[in-house]
N, C-alpha and C positions, 0 to 999 in steps of 0.2 A: 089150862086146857083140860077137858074132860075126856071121857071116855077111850075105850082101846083102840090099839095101834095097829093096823093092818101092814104087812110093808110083801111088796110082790116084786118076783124076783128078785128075792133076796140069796142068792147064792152069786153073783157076780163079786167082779170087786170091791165095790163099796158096800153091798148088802150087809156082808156079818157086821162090820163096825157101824152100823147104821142102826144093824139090832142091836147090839151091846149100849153103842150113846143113848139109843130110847129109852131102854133098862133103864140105864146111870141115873137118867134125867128124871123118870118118873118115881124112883126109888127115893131120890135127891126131896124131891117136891113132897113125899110121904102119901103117894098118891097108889093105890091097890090097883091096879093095870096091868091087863094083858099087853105082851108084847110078839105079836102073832105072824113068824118067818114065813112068807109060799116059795115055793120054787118047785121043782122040778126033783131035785138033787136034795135032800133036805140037810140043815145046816145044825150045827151044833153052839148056838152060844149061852151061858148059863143066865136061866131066868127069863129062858124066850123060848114059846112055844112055836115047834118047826112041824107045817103041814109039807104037804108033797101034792103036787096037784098042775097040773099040767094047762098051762092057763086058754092055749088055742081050744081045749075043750069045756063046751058049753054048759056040761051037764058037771063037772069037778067043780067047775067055776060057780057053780049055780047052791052047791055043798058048803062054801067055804063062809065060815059067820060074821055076822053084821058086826060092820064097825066104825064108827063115826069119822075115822082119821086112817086114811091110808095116804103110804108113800110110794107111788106106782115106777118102781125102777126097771122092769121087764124089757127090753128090744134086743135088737141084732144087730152088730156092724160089720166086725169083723169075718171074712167070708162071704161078705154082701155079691161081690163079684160073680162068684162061682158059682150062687145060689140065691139069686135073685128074689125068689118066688117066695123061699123062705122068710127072708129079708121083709119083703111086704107084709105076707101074713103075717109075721112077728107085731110089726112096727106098727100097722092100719086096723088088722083084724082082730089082734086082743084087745087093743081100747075100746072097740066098740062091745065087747062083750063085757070089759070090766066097765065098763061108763051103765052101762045097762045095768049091770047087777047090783052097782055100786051106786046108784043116784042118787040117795039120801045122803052118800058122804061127800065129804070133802077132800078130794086129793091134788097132794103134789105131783105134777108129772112130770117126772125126767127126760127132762127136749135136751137139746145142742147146739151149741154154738154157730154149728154146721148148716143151719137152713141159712145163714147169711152168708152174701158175696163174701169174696174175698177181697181187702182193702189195700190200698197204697199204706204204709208205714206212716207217712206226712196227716192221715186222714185219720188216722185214732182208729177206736174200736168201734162195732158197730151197736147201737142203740136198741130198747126194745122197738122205737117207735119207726126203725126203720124198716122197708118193706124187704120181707123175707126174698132169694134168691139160690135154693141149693145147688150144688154144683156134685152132679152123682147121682147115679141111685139110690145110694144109703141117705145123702143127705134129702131126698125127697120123698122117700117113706119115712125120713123122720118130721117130714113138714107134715106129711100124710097126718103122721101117731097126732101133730098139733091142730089137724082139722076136725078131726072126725069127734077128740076132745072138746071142741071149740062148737060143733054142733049139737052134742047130745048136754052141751052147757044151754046152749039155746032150747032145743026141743022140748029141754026135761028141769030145767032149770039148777042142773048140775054147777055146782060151787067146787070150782078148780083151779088151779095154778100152774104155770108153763116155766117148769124150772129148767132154763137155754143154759146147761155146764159146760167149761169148756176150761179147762181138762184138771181132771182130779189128779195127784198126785202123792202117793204115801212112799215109803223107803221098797218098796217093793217093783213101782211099774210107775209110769210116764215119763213125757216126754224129758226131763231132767236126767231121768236113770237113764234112759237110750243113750242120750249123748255123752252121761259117763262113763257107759260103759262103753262105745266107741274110743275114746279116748285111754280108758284105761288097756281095752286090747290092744290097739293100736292100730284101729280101724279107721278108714277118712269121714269124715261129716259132711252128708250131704246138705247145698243150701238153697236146694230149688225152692222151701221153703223157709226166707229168712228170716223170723219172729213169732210167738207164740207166749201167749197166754196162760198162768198154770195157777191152782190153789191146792193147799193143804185138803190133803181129803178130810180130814177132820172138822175144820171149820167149813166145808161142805157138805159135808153130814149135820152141823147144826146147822146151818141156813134151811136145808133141807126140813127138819122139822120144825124150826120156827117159823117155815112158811107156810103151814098148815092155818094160821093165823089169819093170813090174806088170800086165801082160797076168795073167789068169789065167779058171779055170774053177769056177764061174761066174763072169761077166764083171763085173769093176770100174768104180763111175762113180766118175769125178773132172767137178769143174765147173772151170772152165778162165777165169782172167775176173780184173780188176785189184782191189785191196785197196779202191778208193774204190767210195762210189755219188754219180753226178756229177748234179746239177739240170738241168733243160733251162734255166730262168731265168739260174741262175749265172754256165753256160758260155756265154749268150748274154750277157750282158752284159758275161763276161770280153773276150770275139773285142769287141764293140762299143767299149767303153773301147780297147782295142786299136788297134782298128782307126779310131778318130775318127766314128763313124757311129752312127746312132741305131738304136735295136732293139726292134722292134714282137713282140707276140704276136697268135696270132689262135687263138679255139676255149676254151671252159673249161677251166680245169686239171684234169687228170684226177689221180684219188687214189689209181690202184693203176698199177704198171710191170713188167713182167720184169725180176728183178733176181736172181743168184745170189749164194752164200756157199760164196767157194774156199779158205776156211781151210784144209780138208785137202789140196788143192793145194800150195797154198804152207807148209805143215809137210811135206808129202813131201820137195819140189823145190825148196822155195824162194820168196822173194819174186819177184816180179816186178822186170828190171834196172830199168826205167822207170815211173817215177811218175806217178799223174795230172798232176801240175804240170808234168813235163816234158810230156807229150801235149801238153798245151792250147798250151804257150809252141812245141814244132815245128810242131804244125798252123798259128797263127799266123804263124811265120816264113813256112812254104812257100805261105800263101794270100797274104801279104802281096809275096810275091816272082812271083807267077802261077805258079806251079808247076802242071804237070799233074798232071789227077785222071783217075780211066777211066767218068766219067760215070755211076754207079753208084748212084744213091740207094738207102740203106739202107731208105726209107720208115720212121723208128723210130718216127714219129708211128701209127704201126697199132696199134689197139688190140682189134682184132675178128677177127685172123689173117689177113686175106685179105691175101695180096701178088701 
C-alpha cells in the first residue's frame, strides 16, 4: 500500500492502538509514511502525527491534508438517548462532510453490527447480504453514517468500505470485562440478552487496515467480529469457577441477540490471531490481577437500542 494514513476520530478506544498498528506496520514494510491522528482531543502515540479538529466543522475539516488512505472511526453511541440530535449530527452529518472532502480516497468506515435485527440463537449471525433492520435511534443513525456513505460512493465515485464491528474487545472495556467484573463483585448477570459476538481489538484493528485494500464503488460490507458466538450463561460461569465466587442471573432469558457471520471476513483476511478461549482466559488473568478498565459499560444487556 502506498501513500499516508489519515485515521478520524482517533481518540476513542480503538483509535490510539489503530495509530500505533499503522506506525508498526508501515515502519515493518520500510515504508517513509505519515501516520496522521484527528480528533477533537489530541492523542499521544509515538511516530503519529496528532491534529485536533473538530470534524462537525466544515471549514477544520476542509484544513486537514490529502491523503489516500483513511480510516473513518468518528460516531456516537453512548448517550444517544438523552441526545439524540447530537447522535445524528455525529453519525449522518460528518460523513457527509468527510465523504466530500475526502473523495479522492479510499476509506474504511466504521458501521456496526447494530443496523441488523436481532436473531433467534438457532438462525446464526447475520450476513452482509442481509437486509439491514435497526432497532433504536443509535442503531439508525448508524444505518444513516452507511447511506449517505453509500451515496456520495455513487454521486462522486467514492471508493469505500463498510466496516459492520461488533464488538471489539481489549483488557480494558467489553462485553467479556462487564461480565467479569459482575462476577468478580458479586453482582447478578443480567440475560435479557442471551449471546453475543466479541473480537480482539487488535486483530480488529488489522482487519481494519488491511481493508483499505477493498475499498471499492459501490461500497463493500464486511462484518468484522470473532468465529464463536459466546452464551452470557457460559461466560459467566467460566469468570465464576474462575474466579471461586458464586454467579447469580437476574431478568428472563431473552431468545434473540445481535449476532454477526464474518465468514467472508475471515476467507478474505484471515482468522482471527486470538480465540474465544484465549479472550476469556486474558480477561480473567487481568480482572484477577486488578488491572485497569476505563469504566465503560458496554450495556450489552440492551435489547430495545436505547443506550
Amino acid at each position: 500500500m502506498t501513500g499516508d494514513i489519515l485515521i478520524l476520530g482517533a481518540s476513542g478506544k480503538m483509535g490510539p492502538s489503530l495509530s500505533a498498528l499503522c506506525r508498526r506496520a508501515s515502519d515493518a514494510a520500510g515504508l517513509a509514511r505519515r501516520v496522521i491522528a484527528v480528533s477533537r482531543r489530541q492523542i499521544s502515540v509515538s511516530g503519529v502525527d496528532s491534529l485536533s479538529c473538530d470534524l462537525l466543522d466544515r471549514a477544520q475539516v476542509e484544513k486537514l491534508p490529502d491523503c489516500p488512505n483513511v480510516l473513518y472511526l468518528a460516531g456516537r453511541k453512548f448517550g444517544s438517548t438523552g441526545n439524540p440530535e447530537l447522535t445524528w449530527a455525529m453519525n449522518t452529518v460528518v460523513p457527509a462532510i468527510v465523504a466530500e472532502r475526502f473523495r479522492n480516497s479510499r476509506i474504511v468506515v466504521f458501521s456496526t453490527g447494530n443496523v441488523y435485527p436481532l436473531r433467534r440463537l438457532a438462525d446464526g449471525g447475520s450476513k452482509e447480504t442481509d437486509p439491514p433492520a435497526p432497532v433504536g435511534e443509535y442503531a439508525q443513525s448508524c444505518l444513516g453514517r452507511e447511506r449517505v456513505f453509500e451515496y456520495f460512493s455513487g454521486a462522486l465515485g467514492l471508493q469505500c468500505l463498510l466496516f459492520r464491528l461488533n464488538y471489539a474487545v481489549d483488557l480494558r472495556y467489553g462485553v467479556l470485562v462487564d461480565l467479569a467484573g459482575k462476577i468478580w463483585n458479586g453482582e447478578p448477570v443480567p440475560l435479557a440478552v442471551p449471546a453475543f459476538n466479541v473480537i480482539w481489538q487488535r486483530d480488529a484493528n488489522s482487519y481494519a487496515l488491511r481493508s483499505l485494500e477493498y475499498c471499492a464503488s459501490p461500497p463493500r460490507i464486511l462484518n468484522i467480529t470473532g468465529a464463536e458466538t459466546f452464551r452470557v450463561r457460559d461466560c459467566a460461569a467460566f469468570f465464576a469457577a474462575r474466579f471461586g465466587k458464586p454467579c447469580r442471573f437476574e431478568g428472563e432469558e431473552g431468545s434473540t441477540a445481535l449476532l454477526s457471520d464474518a465468514a467472508v471476513s475471515h476467507a478474505l483476511l484471515g482468522p482471527p490471531a486470538v480465540s474465544g478461549a484465549d479472550l476469556l482466559e486474558r480477561v480473567a488473568q487481568w480482572t484477577e490481577a486488578g488491572g485497569v478498565t476505563l469504566n465503560k459499560p458496554t450495556h450489552f444487556e440492551v435489547s430495545d437500542g436505547r443506550f
